[in-house]
C-alpha positions as a Python dict, from the first residue, in 0.01 Angstrom:
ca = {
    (1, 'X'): (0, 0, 0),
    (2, 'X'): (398, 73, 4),
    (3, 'X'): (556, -215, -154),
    (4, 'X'): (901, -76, -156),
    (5, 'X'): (1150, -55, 167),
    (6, 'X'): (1003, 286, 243),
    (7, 'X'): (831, 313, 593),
    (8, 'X'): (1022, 56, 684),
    (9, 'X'): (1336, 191, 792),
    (10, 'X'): (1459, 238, 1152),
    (11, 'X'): (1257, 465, 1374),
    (12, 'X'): (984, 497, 1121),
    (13, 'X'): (640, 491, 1253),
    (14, 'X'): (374, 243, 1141),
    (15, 'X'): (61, 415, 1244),
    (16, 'X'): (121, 752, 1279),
    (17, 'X'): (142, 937, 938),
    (18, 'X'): (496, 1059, 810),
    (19, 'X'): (540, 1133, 395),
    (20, 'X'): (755, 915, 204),
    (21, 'X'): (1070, 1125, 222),
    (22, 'X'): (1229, 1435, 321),
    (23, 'X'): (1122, 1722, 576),
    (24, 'X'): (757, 1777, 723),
    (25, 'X'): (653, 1996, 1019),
    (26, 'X'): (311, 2180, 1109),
    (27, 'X'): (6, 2032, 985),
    (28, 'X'): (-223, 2271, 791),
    (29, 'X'): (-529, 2332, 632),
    (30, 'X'): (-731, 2050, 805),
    (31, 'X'): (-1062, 1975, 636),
    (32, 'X'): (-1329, 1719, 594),
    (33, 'X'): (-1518, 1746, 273),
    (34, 'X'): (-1712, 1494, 50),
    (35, 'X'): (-1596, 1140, 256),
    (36, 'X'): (-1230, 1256, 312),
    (37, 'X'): (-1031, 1410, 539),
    (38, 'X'): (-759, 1655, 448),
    (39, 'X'): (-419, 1641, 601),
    (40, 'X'): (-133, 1946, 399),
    (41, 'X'): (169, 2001, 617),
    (42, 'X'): (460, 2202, 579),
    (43, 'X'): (725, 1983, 332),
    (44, 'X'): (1071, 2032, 200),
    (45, 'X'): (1039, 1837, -165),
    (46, 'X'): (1428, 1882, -129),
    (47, 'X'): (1546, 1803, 164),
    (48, 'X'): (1547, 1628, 510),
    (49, 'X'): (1594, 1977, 687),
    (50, 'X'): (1371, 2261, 684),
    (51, 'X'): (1388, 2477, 403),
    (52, 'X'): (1134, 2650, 115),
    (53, 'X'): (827, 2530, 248),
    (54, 'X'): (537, 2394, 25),
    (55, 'X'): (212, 2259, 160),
    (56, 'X'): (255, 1874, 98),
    (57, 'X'): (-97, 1653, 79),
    (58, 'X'): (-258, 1323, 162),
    (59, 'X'): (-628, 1224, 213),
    (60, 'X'): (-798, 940, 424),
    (61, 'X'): (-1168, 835, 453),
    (62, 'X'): (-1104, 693, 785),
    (63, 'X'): (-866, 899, 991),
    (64, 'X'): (-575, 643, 983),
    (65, 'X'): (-521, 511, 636),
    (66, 'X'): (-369, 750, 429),
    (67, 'X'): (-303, 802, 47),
    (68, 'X'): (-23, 1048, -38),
    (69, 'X'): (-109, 1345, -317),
    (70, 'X'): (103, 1550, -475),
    (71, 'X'): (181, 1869, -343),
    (72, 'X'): (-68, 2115, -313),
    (73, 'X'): (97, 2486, -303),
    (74, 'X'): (419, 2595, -390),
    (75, 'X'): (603, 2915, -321),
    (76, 'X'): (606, 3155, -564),
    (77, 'X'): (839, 3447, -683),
    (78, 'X'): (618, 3753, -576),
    (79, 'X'): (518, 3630, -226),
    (80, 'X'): (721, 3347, -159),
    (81, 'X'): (693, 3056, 62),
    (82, 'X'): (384, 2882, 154),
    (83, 'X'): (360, 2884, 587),
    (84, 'X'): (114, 2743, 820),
    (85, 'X'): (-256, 2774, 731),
    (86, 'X'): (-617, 2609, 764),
    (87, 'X'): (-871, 2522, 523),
    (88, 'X'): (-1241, 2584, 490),
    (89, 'X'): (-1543, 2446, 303),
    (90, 'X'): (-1709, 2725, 136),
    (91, 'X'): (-2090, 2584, 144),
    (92, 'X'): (-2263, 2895, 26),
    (93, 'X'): (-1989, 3037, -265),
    (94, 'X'): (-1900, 3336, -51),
    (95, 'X'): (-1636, 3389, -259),
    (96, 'X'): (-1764, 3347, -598),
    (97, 'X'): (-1506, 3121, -731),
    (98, 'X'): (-1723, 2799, -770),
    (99, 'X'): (-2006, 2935, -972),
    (100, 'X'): (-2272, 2928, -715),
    (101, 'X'): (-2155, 2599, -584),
    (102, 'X'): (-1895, 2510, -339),
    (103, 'X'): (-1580, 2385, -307),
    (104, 'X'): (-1227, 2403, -77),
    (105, 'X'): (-1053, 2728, -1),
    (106, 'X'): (-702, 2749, 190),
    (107, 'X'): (-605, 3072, 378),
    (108, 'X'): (-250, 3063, 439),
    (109, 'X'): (55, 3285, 511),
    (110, 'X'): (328, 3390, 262),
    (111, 'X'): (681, 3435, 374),
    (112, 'X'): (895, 3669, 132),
    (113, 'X'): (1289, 3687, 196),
    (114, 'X'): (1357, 4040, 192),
    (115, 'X'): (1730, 4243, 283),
    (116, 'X'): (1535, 4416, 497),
    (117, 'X'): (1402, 4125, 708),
    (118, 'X'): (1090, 3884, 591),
    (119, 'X'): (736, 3965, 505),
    (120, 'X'): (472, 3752, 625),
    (121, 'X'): (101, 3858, 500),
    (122, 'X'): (-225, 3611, 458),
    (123, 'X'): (-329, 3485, 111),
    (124, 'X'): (-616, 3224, 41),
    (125, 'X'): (-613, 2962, -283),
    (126, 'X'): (-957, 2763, -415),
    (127, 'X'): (-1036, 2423, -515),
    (128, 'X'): (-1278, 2305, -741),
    (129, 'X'): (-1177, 1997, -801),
    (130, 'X'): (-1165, 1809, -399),
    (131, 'X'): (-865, 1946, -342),
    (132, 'X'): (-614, 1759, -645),
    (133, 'X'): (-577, 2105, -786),
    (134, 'X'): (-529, 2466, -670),
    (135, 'X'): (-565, 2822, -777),
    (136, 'X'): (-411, 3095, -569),
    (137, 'X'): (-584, 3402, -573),
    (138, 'X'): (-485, 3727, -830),
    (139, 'X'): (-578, 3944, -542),
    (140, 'X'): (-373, 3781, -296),
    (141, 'X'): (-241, 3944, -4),
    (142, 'X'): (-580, 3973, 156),
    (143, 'X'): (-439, 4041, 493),
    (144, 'X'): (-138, 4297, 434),
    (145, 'X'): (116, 4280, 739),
    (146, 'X'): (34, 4591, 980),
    (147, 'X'): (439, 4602, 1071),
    (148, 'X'): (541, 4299, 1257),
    (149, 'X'): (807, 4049, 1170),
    (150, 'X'): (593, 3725, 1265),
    (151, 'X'): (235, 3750, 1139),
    (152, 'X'): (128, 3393, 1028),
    (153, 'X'): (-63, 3043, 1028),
    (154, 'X'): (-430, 3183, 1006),
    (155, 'X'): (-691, 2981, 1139),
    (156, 'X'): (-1045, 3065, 999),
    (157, 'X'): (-1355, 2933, 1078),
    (158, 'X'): (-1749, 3011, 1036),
    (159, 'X'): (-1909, 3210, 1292),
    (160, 'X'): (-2284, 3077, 1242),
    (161, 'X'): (-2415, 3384, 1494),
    (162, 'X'): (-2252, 3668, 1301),
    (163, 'X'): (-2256, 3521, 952),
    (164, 'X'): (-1916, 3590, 875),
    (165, 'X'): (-1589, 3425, 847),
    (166, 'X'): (-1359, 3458, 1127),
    (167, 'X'): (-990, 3446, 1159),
    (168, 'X'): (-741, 3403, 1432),
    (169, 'X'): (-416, 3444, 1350),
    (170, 'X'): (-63, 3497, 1545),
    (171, 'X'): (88, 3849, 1532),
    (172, 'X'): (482, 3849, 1741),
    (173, 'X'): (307, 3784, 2133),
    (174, 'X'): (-8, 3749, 1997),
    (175, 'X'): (-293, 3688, 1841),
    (176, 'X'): (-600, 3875, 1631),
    (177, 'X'): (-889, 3827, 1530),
    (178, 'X'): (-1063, 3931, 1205),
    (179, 'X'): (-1393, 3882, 950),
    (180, 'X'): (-1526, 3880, 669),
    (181, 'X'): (-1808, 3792, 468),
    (182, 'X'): (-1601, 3650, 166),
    (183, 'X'): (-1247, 3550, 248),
    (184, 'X'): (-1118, 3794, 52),
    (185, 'X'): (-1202, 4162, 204),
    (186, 'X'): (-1092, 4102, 588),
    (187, 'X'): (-1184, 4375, 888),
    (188, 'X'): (-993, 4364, 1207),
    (189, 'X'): (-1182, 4319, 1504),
    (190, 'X'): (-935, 4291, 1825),
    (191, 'X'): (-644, 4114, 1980),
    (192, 'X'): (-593, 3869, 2277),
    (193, 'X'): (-315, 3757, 2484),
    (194, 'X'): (-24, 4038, 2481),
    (195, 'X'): (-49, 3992, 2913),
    (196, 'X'): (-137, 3630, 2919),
    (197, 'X'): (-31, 3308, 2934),
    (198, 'X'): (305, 3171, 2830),
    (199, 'X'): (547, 3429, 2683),
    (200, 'X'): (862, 3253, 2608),
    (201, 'X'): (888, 3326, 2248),
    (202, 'X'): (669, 3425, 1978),
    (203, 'X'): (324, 3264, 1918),
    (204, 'X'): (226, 3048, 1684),
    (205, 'X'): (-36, 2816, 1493),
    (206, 'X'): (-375, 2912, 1678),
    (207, 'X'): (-689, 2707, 1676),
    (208, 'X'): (-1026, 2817, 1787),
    (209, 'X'): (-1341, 2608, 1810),
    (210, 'X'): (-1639, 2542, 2086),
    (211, 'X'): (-1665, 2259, 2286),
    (212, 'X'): (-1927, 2105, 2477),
    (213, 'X'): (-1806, 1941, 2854),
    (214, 'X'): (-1900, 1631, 2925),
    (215, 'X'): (-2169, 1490, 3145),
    (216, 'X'): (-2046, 1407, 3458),
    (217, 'X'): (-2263, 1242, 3756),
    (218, 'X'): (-1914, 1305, 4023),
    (219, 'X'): (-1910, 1681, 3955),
    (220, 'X'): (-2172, 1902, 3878),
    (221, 'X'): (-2169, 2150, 3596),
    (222, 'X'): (-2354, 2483, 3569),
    (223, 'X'): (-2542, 2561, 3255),
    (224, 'X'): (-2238, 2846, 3240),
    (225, 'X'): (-2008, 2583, 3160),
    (226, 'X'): (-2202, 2300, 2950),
    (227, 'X'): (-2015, 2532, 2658),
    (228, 'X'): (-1672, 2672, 2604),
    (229, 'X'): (-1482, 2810, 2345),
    (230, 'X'): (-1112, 2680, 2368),
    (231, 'X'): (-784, 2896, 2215),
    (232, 'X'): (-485, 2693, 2168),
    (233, 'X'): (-185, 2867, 2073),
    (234, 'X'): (170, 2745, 2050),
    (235, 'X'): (459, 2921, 2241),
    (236, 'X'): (792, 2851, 2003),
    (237, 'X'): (1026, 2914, 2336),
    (238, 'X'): (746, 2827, 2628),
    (239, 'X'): (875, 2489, 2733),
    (240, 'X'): (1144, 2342, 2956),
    (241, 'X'): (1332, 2235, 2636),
    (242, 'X'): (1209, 2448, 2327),
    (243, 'X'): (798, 2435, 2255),
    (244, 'X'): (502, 2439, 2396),
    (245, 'X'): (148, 2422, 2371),
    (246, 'X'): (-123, 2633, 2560),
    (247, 'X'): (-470, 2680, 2592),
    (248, 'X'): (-752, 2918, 2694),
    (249, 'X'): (-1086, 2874, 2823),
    (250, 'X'): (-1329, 3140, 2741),
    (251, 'X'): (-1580, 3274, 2544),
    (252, 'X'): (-1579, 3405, 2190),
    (253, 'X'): (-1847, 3617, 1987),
    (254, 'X'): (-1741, 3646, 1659),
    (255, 'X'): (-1517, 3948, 1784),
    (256, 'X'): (-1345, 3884, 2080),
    (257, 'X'): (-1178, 3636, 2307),
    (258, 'X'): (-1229, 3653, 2687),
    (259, 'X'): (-1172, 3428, 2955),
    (260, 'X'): (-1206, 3457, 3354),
    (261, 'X'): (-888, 3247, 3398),
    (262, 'X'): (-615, 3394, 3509),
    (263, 'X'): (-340, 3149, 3323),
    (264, 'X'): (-348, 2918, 3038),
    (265, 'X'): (-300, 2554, 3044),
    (266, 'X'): (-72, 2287, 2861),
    (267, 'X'): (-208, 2085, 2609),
    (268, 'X'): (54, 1831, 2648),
    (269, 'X'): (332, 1753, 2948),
    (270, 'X'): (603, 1643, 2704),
    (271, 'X'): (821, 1790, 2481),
    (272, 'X'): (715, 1689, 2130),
    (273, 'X'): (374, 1794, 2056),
    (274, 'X'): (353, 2134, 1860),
    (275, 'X'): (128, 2319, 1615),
    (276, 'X'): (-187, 2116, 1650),
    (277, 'X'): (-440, 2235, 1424),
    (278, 'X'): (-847, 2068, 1400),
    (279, 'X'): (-1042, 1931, 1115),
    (280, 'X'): (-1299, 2170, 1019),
    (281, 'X'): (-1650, 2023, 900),
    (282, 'X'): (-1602, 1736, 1047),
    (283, 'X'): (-1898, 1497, 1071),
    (284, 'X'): (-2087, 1410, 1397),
    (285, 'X'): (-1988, 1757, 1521),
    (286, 'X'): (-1672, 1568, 1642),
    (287, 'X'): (-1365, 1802, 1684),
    (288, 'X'): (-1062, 1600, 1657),
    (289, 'X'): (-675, 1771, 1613),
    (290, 'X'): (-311, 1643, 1564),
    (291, 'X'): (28, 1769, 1564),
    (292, 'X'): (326, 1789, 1495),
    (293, 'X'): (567, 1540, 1703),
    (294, 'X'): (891, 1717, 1725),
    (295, 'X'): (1072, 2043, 1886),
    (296, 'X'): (1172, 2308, 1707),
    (297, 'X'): (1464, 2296, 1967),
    (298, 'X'): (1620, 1977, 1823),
    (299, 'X'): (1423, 1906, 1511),
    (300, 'X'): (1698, 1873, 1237),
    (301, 'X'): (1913, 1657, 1447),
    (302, 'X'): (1661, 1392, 1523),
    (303, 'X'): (1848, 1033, 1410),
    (304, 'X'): (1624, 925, 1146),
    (305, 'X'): (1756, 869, 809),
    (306, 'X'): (1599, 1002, 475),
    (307, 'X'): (1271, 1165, 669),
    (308, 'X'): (1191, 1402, 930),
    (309, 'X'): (916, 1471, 1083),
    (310, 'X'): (575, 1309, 1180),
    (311, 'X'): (192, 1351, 1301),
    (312, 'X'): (56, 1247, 1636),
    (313, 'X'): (-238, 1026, 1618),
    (314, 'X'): (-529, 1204, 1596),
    (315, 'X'): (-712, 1304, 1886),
    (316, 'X'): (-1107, 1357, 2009),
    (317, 'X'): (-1132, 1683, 2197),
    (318, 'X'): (-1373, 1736, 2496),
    (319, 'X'): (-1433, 1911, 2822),
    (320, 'X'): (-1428, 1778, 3176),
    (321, 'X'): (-1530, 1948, 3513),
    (322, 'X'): (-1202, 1844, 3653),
    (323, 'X'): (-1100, 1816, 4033),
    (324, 'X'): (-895, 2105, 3897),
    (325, 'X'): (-1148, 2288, 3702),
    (326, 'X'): (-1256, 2283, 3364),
    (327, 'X'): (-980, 2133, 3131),
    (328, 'X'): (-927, 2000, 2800),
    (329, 'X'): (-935, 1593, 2743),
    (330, 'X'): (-780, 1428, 2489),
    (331, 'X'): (-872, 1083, 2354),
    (332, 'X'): (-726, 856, 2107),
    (333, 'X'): (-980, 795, 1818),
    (334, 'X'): (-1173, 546, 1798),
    (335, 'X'): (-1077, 472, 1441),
    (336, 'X'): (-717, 317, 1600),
    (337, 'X'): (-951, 7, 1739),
    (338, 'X'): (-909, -112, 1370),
    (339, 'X'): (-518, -178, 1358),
    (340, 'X'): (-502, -369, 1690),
    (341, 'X'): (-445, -710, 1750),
    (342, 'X'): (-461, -859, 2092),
    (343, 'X'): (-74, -945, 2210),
    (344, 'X'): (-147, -984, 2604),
    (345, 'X'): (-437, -981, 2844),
    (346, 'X'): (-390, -986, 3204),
    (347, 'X'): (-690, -900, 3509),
    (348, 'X'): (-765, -922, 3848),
    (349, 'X'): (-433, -974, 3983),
    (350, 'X'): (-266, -815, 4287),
    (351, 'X'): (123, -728, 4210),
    (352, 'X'): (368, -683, 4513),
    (353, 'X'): (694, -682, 4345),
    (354, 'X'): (688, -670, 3944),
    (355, 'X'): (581, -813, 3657),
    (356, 'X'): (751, -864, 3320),
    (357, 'X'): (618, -941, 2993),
    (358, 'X'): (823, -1037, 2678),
    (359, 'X'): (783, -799, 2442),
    (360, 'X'): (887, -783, 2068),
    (361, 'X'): (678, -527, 1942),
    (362, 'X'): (791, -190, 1840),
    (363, 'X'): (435, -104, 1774),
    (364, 'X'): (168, -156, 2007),
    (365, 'X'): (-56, 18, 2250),
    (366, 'X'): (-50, -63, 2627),
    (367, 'X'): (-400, -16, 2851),
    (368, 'X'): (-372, -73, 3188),
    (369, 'X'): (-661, -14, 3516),
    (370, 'X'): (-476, 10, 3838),
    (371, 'X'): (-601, 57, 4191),
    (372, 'X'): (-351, 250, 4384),
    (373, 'X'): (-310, 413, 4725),
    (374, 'X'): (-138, 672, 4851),
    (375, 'X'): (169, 467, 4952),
    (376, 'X'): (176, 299, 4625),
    (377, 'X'): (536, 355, 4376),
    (378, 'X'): (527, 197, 4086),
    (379, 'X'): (723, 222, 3785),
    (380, 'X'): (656, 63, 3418),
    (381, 'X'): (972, 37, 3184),
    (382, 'X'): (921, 25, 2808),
    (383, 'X'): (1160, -60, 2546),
    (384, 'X'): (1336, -258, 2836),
    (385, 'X'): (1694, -420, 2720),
    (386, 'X'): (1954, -471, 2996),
    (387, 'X'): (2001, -81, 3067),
    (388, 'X'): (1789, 60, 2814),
    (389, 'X'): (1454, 163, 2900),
    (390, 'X'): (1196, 415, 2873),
    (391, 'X'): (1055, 476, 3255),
    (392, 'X'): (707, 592, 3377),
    (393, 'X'): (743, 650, 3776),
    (394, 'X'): (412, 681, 3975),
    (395, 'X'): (472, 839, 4329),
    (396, 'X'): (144, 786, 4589),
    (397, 'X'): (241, 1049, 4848),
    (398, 'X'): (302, 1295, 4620),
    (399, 'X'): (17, 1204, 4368),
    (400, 'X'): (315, 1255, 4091),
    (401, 'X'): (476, 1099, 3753),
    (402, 'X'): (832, 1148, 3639),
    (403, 'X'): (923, 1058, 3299),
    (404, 'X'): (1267, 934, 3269),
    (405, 'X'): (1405, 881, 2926),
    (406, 'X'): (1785, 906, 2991),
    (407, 'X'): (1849, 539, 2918),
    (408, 'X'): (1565, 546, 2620),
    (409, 'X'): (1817, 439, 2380),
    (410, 'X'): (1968, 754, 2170),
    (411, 'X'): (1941, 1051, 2364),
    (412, 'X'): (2256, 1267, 2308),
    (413, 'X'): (2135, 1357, 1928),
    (414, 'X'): (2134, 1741, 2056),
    (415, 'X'): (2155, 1907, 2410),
    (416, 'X'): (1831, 2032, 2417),
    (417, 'X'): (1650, 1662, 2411),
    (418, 'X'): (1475, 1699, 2772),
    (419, 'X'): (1571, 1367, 2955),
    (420, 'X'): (1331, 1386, 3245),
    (421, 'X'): (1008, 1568, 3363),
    (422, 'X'): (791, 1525, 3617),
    (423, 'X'): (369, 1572, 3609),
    (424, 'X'): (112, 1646, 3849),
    (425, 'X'): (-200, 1427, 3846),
    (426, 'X'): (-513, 1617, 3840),
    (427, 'X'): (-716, 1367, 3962),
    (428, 'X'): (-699, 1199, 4359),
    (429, 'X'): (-891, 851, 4237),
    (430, 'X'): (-759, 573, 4357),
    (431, 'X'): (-836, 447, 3975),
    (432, 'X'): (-539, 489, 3799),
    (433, 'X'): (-569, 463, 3399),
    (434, 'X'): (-309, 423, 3185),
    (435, 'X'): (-334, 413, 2780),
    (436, 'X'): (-12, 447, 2620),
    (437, 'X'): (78, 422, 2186),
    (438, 'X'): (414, 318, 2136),
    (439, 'X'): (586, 341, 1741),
    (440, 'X'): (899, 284, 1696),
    (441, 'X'): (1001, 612, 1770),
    (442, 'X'): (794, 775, 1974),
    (443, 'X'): (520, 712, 2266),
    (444, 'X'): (146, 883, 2334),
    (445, 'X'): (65, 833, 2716),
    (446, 'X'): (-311, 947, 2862),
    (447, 'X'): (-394, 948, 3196),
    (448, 'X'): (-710, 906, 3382),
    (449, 'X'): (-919, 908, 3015),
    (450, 'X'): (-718, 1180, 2881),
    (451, 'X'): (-688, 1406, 3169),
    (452, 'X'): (-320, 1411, 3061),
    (453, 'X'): (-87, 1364, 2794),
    (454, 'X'): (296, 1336, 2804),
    (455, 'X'): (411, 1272, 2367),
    (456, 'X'): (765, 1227, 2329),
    (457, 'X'): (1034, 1094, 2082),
    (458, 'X'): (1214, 798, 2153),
    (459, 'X'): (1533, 660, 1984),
    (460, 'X'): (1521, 313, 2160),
    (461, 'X'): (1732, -5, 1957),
    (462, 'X'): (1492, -240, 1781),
    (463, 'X'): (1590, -558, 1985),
    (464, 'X'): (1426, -453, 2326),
    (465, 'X'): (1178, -663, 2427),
    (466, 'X'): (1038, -646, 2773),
    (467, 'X'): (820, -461, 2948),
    (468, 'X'): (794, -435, 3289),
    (469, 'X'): (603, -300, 3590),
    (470, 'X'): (728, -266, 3923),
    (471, 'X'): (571, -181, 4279),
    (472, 'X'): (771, -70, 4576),
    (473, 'X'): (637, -29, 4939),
    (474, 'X'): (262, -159, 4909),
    (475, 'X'): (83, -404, 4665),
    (476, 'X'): (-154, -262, 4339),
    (477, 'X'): (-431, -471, 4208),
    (478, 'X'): (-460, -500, 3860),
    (479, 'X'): (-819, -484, 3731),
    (480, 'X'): (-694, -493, 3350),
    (481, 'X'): (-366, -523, 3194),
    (482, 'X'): (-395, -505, 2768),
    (483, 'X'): (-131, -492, 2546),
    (484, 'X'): (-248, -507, 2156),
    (485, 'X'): (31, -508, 1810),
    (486, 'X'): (-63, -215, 1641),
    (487, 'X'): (-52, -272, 1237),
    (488, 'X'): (104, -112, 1022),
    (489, 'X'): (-127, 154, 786),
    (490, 'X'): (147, 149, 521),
}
């Protein structure tokens, strides 16, 4: 527990994780191993901007309680900085460092500062101690770069059919694949993506894991699609204002990605989701990711004082057969239910004009079950103090939201901050679900059971207090209104 005023300062979030101090970005080398789960993420010891990046640490047996470690890999002289990366649980001793047993291995990228332009090439480190202690490999580079400026942030994974280790990893437009039966002596197998999806700047931070889609008694599902594999990449220039995230639906065996889609898909509708990476070995055979809640566009002018730079909360991953089609659904984890404490319960109500509930919470999470029609507009302000607010709009005809965070509270911290954007629904049910995770400075919405999510930062002043939800034109029943505090993890 944090006895001191840290992680309580304005704008710091209470249940997402952020370190103590100073820079953080990507999250890397995700891994579950012997009751914990691994979080590193890129860290400036130094500084509140970005700058020689290290691979900071924390662990958690639960997913949302978290115990800070010291850092885990620092640059060095001959290969220099320590970039994006994942982490793997080497069961068998593939590599020989842990005597015939088994222990953690990172595979990362190295970023040297050269006159004639930076070098970016893949090393790995071991842990035989849980991860408190690390040895980086004599041998490293194992991946040498083939000629491109941006090579990085290798995801690896087992490939149970083949028997080897398998990486992904983003090269310029890009991304290729490669294996190995060691982690050290690496063959390149192929490359996906130079003619799809979004192209708006180079690629980044790739993930690659199967997933199985959901049972669903609406829409039937052929045994083609019970299994996918899914390729998330992010686009560093792809979105309206700065990032992006994409996906792919396909298949992938052991050497190459292919999908029958012609486009890829966003992860996320807002503008401060990036670099989500996946624990490996988790338990259950659950595959659950975060990211990294900021923009590259407008990071290092975001108004927080003496930290930048936080996680989402973590997130379940599935497939649904989709009024649209297969796509990717994204679920708070269940692990949250812990920290919540019942604020305000509302059901079976019809609304005509609006409802308002006092508010003081900076923390909370907001559930809501509407029945809509197509004539129905409804709004729902957050943050709500005289002027400022933070506004959901719901449009029936047009079966549309519109996010409108130009009275949110700070918003003219850097041009690039997107102040509006507007989302298509996926589904037509006249069930509208709402579950939104508000903290202080930023707020999680998922719609229709994580069809959608739209993550943004918010700069809102501390002293707002109401909520409110408005209807225009025709009358919404509410089935179940539920707002519950969120506590703090710190």
């Amino acid at each position: 527990m944090i006895t001191n005023n840290l992680y309580k300062e304005k704008y710091r979030p209470q249940y997402h994780f952020s370190p103590e101090k100073n820079w953080s970005n990507d999250p890397n080398g995700m891994v579950y191993y012997q009751g914990e789960y691994h979080l590193f993420y890129q860290y400036n010891p130094a500084d509140v901007v970005w700058g020689p990046m290290h691979w900071g640490h924390a662990v958690s047996k639960d997913l949302i309680h978290w115990e800070h470690l010291p850092i885990a890999l620092e640059p060095d002289q001959e290969l220099g900085m320590i970039f994006s990366g994942s982490a793997v649980v080497d069961k068998n001793d593939t590599t020989g460092f842990f005597d015939g047993g088994e222990g953690l291995v990172a595979i990362y990228t190295t970023h040297l500062e050269r006159e004639e332009g930076p070098l970016q090439q893949q090393a790995i480190a071991y842990s035989k101690d849980n991860g408190r202690s690390w040895t980086k490999y004599e041998g490293n580079p194992v991946i040498k770069n083939y000629g491109v400026e941006d090579f990085r942030d290798p995801k690896v994974i087992w490939h149970q059919e083949t028997e080897k280790w398998v990486m992904v990893v983003a090269c310029d437009d890009r991304v290729r694949f490669y294996n190995s039966p060691d982690l050290k002596e690496w063959k390149y197998l192929s490359e996906f993506g130079s003619e799809l999806g979004s192209h708006g700047g180079v690629w980044e931070c790739p993930d690659l894991f199967k997933l199985p889609v959901e049972e669903n008694n609406k829409i039937e599902v052929s045994n083609q699609e019970k299994e996918k594999w899914i390729l998330q990449i992010g686009d560093q220039q792809g979105g309206e204002a700065g990032v992006s995230t994409q996906y792919f639906i396909g298949e992938f065996d052991g050497m190459r990605f292919e999908t029958k889609e012609e486009k890829s898909y966003k992860v996320d509708f807002g503008q401060d989701l990036y670099a989500l990476q996946s624990w490996s070995d988790m338990p259950e055979q659950r595959r659950v990711w975060l990211g990294w809640m900021n923009n590259i566009a407008y990071a290092e002018d975001i108004p927080t004082d003496g930290w930048r730079g936080m996680m989402s909360i973590p997130r379940e991953l599935s497939l649904r057969k989709t009024e649209a089609g297969l796509r990717l659904i994204q679920k708070p984890v269940k692990e949250l239910h812990q920290l919540k404490e019942e604020f305000y319960h509302q059901k079976n109500i019809f609304l005509e004009n609006e409802l308002s509930i006092s508010c003081d919470l900076q923390s909370y999470q907001l559930k809501a079950e509407l029945e809509i029609s197509d004539e129905s507009d409804l709004s729902l302000a957050l943050h709500k103090k005289d002027e400022q607010q933070s506004l959901l709009n719901y449009a029936g005809k047009t079966n549309s939201f519109r996010l409108d965070l130009s009275k949110t509270g700070v918003v003219d911290f850097n041009k690039n901050y997107l102040k509006e954007k507007n989302i298509n629904r996926i589904s037509s049910s006249k069930n509208l679900i709402l579950d939104i995770y508000v903290d202080q400075s930023s707020v999680e919405i998922f719609i229709d059971d994580g069809e959608i999510s739209i993550t943004d930062l918010v700069f809102p002043e501390k002293d707002s207090n109401e909520i409110k939800l408005s209807v225009n034109n025709s009358e919404i029943k509410i089935n179940k209104l539920n707002i519950f505090e969120m506590n703090s993890i710190w």
